[in-house]
C-alpha positions, 0 to 999 in steps of 0.5 A: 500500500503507498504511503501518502504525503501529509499533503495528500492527506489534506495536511497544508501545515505542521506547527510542531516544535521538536525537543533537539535531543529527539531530533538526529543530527543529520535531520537538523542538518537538513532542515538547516540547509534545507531552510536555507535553500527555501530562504534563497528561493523566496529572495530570488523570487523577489529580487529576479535572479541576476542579483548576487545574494550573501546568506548570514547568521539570524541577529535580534535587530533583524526581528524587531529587537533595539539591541543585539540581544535577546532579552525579553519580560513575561507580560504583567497578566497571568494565562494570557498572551502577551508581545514579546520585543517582536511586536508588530514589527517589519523586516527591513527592504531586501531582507528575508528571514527563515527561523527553523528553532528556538532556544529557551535560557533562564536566567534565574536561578531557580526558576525551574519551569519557563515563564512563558510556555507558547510563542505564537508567531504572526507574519503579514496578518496570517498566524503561521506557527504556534510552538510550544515551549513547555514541552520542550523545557519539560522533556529535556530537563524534567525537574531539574533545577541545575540545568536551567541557564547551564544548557540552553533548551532548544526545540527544532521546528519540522515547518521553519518559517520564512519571512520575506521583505516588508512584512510585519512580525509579531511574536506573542508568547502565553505567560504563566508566570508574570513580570518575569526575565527570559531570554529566547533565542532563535536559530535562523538565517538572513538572505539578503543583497550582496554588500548589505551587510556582507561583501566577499 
């Protein structure tokens, strides 16, 4: 019996975020490249292929941050969500964006469960993703106070999203716990014209 694709089955996304330690390097591997590749594609489809395109490493300030850091504080309202430092904001002409992970820190000693457990992201009015933090917190540090801040909790999302020029960002996230510092990282890229940034 032939397999279906989750496409033939009806299936237009999959907003899951995977525990790295469930994923195989390899797999990551390529997603990464995978994600790359996609992020290109959608860059040349905007820009027309005759221009010289440079691929670099994802920074706070292209996503909306003021600072290269990623810092950020749970809303002041419990089980709700809330904006992150990403509200409403728009990525830069010429510039565009794949995420494919997230990466959780505390830095709090002693906060042993995420003050935030989902990140909800917007993109161009249409919500894209929905991630869960909590289980990925929970699945690769259960009850273990130690570990928090020591190694980051890093989930992989198996649908990375892709942003392209112009389009406004908006990253809620669920608080659970109010008024609280957490640093939520995100592994990506940035595609963009040759000289921007990048001149080889």
């Amino acid at each position: 019996m032939e397999r279906l694709s989750l496409a033939d089955m009806g299936v237009s996304l999959v907003s899951i975020l995977m525990p790295r330690d469930d994923v195989p390097v390899d797999v990551i591997h390529a997603i990464r490249m995978g994600s790359i590749e996609k992020l290109v594609q959608v860059a040349r489809e905007d820009l027309g292929s005759g221009m010289r395109l440079t691929v670099r490493d994802l920074l706070p300030v292209d996503i909306g941050y003021t600072n290269q850091e990623y810092t950020d504080t749970s809303g002041a309202t419990d089980n709700a969500y809330a904006a992150t430092s990403i509200s409403a904001d728009t990525i830069a002409n010429n510039t565009f964006v794949v995420v494919w992970g997230v990466r959780l820190h505390f830095p709090i000693v002693g906060v042993t469960s995420p003050p935030v457990t989902v990140l909800r992201w917007t993109v161009g009015g249409a919500r894209v993703a929905q991630w869960s933090l909590y289980n990925i917190a929970h699945t690769q540090h259960p009850d273990n106070v130690e570990a928090f801040g020591i190694r980051p909790i890093t989930g992989i999302s198996l649908s990375p999203i892709i942003i392209r020029q112009n389009m406004p960002l908006t990253v809620d996230a669920y608080v659970v716990t109010v008024s609280t510092g957490f640093v939520v990282t995100y592994d990506g890229a940035v595609c963009e014209p040759e000289g921007s940034i990048l001149k080889p």
